[in-house]
N, C-alpha and C positions, 0 to 999 in steps of 0.2 A: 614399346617392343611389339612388332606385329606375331600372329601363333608363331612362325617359320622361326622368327629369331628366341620364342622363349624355347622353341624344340631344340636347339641348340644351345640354351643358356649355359647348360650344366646344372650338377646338383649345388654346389655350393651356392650360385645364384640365385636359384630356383628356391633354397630355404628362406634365403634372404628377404626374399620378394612376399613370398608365404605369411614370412612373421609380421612383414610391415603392411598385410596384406593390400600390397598394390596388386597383386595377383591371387587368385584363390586357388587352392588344389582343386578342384575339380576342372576348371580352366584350364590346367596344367593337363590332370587324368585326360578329359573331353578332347583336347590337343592330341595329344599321342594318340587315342582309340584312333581317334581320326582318321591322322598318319600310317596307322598299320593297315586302315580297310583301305588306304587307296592305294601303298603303296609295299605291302607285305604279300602281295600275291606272288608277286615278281624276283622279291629277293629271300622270303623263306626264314627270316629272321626266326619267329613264334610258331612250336609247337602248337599251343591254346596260348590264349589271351583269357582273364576275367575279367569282362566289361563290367557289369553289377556290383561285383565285389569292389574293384576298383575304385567306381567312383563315389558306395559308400565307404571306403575307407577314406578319401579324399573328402567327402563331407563331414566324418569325421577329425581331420586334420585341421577344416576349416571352423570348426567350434571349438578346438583345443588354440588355433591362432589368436582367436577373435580371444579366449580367456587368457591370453598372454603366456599360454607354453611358450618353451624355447626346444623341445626338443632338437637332435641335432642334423633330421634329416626332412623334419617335419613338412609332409604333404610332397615329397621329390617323389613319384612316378620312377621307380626303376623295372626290371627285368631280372629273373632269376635260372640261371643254366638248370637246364633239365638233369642233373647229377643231384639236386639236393633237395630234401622234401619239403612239400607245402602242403599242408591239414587238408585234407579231403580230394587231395590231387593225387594221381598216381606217378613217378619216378619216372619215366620209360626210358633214359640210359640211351636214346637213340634208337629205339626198337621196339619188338614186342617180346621180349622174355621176361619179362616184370610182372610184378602181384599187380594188386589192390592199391584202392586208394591210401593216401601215408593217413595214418592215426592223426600225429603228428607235426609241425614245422621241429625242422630242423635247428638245431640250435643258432645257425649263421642267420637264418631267416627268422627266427625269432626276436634274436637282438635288431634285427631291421626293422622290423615291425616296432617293436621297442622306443627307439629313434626315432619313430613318425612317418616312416619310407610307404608308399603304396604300392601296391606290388602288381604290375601292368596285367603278367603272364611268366610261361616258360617257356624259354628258348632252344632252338637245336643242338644237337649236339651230335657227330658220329658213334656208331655204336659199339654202346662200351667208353665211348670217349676216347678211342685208344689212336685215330691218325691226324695227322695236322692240315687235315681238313675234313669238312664238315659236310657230309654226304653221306645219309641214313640210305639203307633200302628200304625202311618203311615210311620215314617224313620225310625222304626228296632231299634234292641238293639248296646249299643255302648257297647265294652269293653276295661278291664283295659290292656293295653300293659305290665303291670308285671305276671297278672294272666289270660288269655283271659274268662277263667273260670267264673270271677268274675266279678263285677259292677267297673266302674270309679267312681259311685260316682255321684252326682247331685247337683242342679240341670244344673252348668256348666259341667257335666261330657263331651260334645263333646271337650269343649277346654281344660279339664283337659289330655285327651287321646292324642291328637293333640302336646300338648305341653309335655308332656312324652316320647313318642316316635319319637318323633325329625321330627314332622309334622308342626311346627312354631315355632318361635324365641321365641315368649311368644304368653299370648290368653287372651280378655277380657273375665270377667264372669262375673256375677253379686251375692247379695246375702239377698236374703229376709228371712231366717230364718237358713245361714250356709254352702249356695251354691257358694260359692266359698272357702270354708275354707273344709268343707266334700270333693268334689271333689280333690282337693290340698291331702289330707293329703289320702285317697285312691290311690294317685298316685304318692308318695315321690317327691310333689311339694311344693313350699313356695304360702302361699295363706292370705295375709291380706285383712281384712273388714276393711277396715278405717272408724273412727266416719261419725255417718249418717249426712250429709248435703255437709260433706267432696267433692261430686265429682256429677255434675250435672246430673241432669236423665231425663233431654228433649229427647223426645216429650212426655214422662211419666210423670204425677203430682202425688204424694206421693202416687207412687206404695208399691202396698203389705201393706196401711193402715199409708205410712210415714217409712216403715221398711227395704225397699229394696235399696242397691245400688250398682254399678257398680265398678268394679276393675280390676285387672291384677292375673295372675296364672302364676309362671315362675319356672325355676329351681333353682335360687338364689336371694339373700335379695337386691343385689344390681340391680336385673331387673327390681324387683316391684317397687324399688323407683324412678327408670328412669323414669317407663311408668305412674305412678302415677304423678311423676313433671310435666308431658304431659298433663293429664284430670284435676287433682283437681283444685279447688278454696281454694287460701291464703293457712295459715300456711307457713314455713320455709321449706329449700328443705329435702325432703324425703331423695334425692341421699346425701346429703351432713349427715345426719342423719343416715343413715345406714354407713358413713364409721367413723364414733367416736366410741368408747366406751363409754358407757351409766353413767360410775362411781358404784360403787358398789352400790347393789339394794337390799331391800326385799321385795322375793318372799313367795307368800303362794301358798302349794300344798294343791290342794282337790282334793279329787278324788269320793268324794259322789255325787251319781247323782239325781235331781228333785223329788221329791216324787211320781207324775204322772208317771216318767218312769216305776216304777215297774221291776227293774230291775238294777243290778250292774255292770260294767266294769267288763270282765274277766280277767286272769293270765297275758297275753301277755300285755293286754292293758296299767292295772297296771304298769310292770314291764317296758314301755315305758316312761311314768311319773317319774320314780324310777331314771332311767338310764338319762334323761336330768334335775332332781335335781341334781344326780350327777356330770353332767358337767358343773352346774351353780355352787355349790360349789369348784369346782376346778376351776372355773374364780373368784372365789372369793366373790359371790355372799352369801347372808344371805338366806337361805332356810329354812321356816317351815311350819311343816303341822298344817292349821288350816283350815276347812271344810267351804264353802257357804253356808250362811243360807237362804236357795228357799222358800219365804214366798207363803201361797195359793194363795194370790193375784197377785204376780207375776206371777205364772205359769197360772194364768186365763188369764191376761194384753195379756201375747205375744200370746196364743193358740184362742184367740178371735180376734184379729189382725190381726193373721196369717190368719186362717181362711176363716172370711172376707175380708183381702185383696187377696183372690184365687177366691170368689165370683165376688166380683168385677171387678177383671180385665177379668175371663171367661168374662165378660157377659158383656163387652165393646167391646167384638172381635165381627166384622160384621157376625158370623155365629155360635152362640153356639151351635146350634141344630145339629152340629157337629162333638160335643165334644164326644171320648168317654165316656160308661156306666157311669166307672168310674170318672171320671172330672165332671160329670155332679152331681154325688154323692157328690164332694165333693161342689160343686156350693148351691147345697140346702141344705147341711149342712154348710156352711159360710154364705148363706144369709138369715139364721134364726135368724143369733145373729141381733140383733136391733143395729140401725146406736150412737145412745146414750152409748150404752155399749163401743164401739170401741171407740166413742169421749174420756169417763173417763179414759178408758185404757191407751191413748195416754196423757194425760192430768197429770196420775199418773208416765209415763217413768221416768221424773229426781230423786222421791222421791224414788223410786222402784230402780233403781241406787245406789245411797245412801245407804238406806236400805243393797241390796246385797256387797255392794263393804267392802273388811274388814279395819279396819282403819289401819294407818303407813305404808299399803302394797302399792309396788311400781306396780305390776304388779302378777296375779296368773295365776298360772300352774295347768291342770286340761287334764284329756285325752280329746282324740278325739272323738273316739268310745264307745262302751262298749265290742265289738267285732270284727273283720274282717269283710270287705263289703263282702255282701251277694253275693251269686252266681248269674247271670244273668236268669232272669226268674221266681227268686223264688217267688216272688208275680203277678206273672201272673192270670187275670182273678178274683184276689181279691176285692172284693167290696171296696168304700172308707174308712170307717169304718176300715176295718184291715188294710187297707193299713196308716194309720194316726199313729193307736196303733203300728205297728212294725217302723215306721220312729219315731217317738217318742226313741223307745225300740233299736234302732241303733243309736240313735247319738241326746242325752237330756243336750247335753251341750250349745248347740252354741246359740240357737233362742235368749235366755234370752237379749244379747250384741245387738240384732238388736232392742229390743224394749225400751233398754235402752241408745242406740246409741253410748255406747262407740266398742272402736276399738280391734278389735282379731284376732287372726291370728292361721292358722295351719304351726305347722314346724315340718320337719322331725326329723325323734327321729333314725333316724338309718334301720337296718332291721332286721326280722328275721333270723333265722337258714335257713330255705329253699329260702331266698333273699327277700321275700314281706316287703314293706317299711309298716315302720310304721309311728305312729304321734302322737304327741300331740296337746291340744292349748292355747297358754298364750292372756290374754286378758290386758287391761289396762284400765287407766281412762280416762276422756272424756281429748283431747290436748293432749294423752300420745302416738301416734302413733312415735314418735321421741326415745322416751324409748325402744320402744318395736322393732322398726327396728333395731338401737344399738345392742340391748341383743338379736335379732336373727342371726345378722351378725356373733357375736361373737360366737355363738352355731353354724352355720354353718361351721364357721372355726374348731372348734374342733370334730364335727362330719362328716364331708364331703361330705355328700348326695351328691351332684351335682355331684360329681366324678362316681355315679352311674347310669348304662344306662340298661335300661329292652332288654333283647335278644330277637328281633323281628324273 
């Protein structure tokens, strides 16, 4: 394998190779740094990189190979979303309203480290994390390495970009309303939300209102469930679950979207949905289309959550006065809703579940988008207000699964005519992430994204 093809390998590979040391971590580290000084000017992926650090950790991965560790991520070169802490690094959230550097790693990055991961850098993020796309006013806009044109995607869009163009092995993101499932699927990435409680969020206490948590962004099904056997709590192995077939399933396809969106998936979108029915019928799977029914209350629950969990967390950062215009927009518009409102919300999640989920269905299929991510820029200088109505109006699928805490995922649906990857996303019930890794593994194999690499 030439550097270009290990920058692509994946993490699961990439341990592989480590232990048998036909490749050494530092090889790995030296690769990547590489790749980011030639080719991170342009797409904005990394806040900071730690080159030093870096590649002694990767020196150390390579004396723990050579003594016959197995750890299970040992000497993989990831990326870390700038929402979660790392010892001696400071948070910035996208901005500059943040303290000091953290005490601390974060408990998600701890267990990384733990695992044997080396930790590149940190990646973009908008500020706050709060739009599904990734454009700081103080670190610049990130772009999509398929389209430079266009958005990654948010609110992980730095490690969605990073981990696309073969700038890390894989990249944590996180996902309080579709931030790690949006970005993924903007970037012909595999991106599961695993059920909320799934994966610990120290030194964060029920961010984003109970809604948000932390994950992996990779190029394949079996990366996620490595770097996931890494972080979560309980449940059976992810990795050992994405390599079975699931048993024949029914799916339901909807493709109607929330009533708040005001607005329909277009032609392309559609016809991604269309095209991974397809391939699940041709596994053998039962496909039918029967539509979710998005009661009012539902779309009050997550949009009041959401909200206030943006309030909230602005305004625990040591400097909100800060924040830009807009952040600060949406700050007084989340901290209007009353703290009682958000309690019912949270109180109604399992019923509101229920409610949505259609009975005998093993798992639905529903797009990603309604559209193509927007071009870089295009809501610049927009108040919060429109910026809320057009995130909404791109992407009214995902929130619902954070407020009801079952598990969803973005998986690639293939590409278009001119190469931009598309996406869909299947969700599951609460416990069903073992389902839903299965039946992506399998759609990966018959559609072969991973085989696909964006011309830098």
């Amino acid at each position: 394998m030439d550097a270009t093809d290990l920058a692509f390998a994946g993490a699961a590979r990439q341990v592989e190779l480590v232990r048998s040391r036909e490749v050494s971590a530092r090889e790995l580290a030296e690769i990547y740094l590489q790749r980011i000084d030639r080719y991170d000017g342009d797409l904005n992926a990394y806040r900071i990189t730690f080159d030093e650090r870096a590649l002694a950790e990767a020196d150390q991965a390579d004396g723990r190979a050579k003594a016959g560790d197995r750890r299970p991520l040992l000497g993989v070169p990831i990326a870390i979303k700038d929402d979660m802490d790392v010892a001696g690094e400071r948070t910035a959230w996208g901005g500059d309203a943040n303290g000091g550097p953290a005490a601390a790693d974060g408990e998600v990055v701890r267990r990384l480290r733990t695992a044997g991961a080396v930790i590149l850098g940190k990646t973009n993020v908008p500020e706050l994390t709060i739009t599904p796309w990734t454009e700081s006013p103080t670190f610049g806009v990130t772009r999509n390495p398929w389209d430079r044109l266009r958005t990654s995607g948010g609110s992980s869009g730095g490690s969605a970009t990073a981990v696309a163009a073969g700038l890390a092995g894989a990249a944590l993101g996180s996902d309080g309303a579709g931030s790690i499932r949006i970005p993924a699927g903007c970037c012909g990435l595999f991106g599961l939300k695993a059920q909320n409680g799934r994966v610990p969020t120290h030194p964060h206490v029920e961010p984003w209102t109970g809604m948000s948590m932390w994950g992996p962004l990779s190029r394949t099904v079996a990366d996620s469930a490595l770097f996931y056997d890494a972080i979560k709590d309980g449940a059976p192995s992810f990795a050992e679950a994405a390599g079975h077939a699931p048993g024949r399933l029914r799916i339901a396809v909807s493709v109607r979207t929330p009533p708040a969106s005001g607005i329909q998936a277009d032609e392309e979108q559609i016809g991604a949905v269309h095209a991974v029915a397809a391939h699940l019928r041709d596994l053998g799977h039962e496909v039918i289309e029967q539509e979710l029914q998005y009661a009012p209350a539902l779309i009050t629950n997550v949009v009041s959550r959401y909200l206030r969990g943006i309030a909230d967390s602005g305004r625990a950062l040591p400097h909100p006065e800060r924040l830009s215009r807009r952040s600060r927009g949406y700050l007084r518009i989340g901290g209007a809703i009353p703290r009682s409102v958000v309690e019912r919300a949270k109180a109604a999640a399992s019923a509101d579940g229920e409610k949505l989920w259609p009975a005998g269905i093993d798992l639905v299929l529903t797009p990603m988008f309604t559209r193509r991510p927007p071009p870089v820029g295009k809501y610049e200088g927009r108040p919060a207000a429109v910026l809320l109505s057009s995130s909404i109006r791109f992407v009214p699928y995902c929130a619902a699964y954070n407020h009801t805490g079952q598990p969803a995922a973005s998986i690639p649906a293939g590409f278009a005519p001119d190469g931009f990857p598309l996406a869909v996303q299947l969700a599951a019930p609460r416990e069903g992430e073992a389902t839903l890794l299965g039946l992506a593994a399998q759609l990966e194999a018959a559609i072969g994204w991973a085989d696909r690499r964006p011309a830098l």
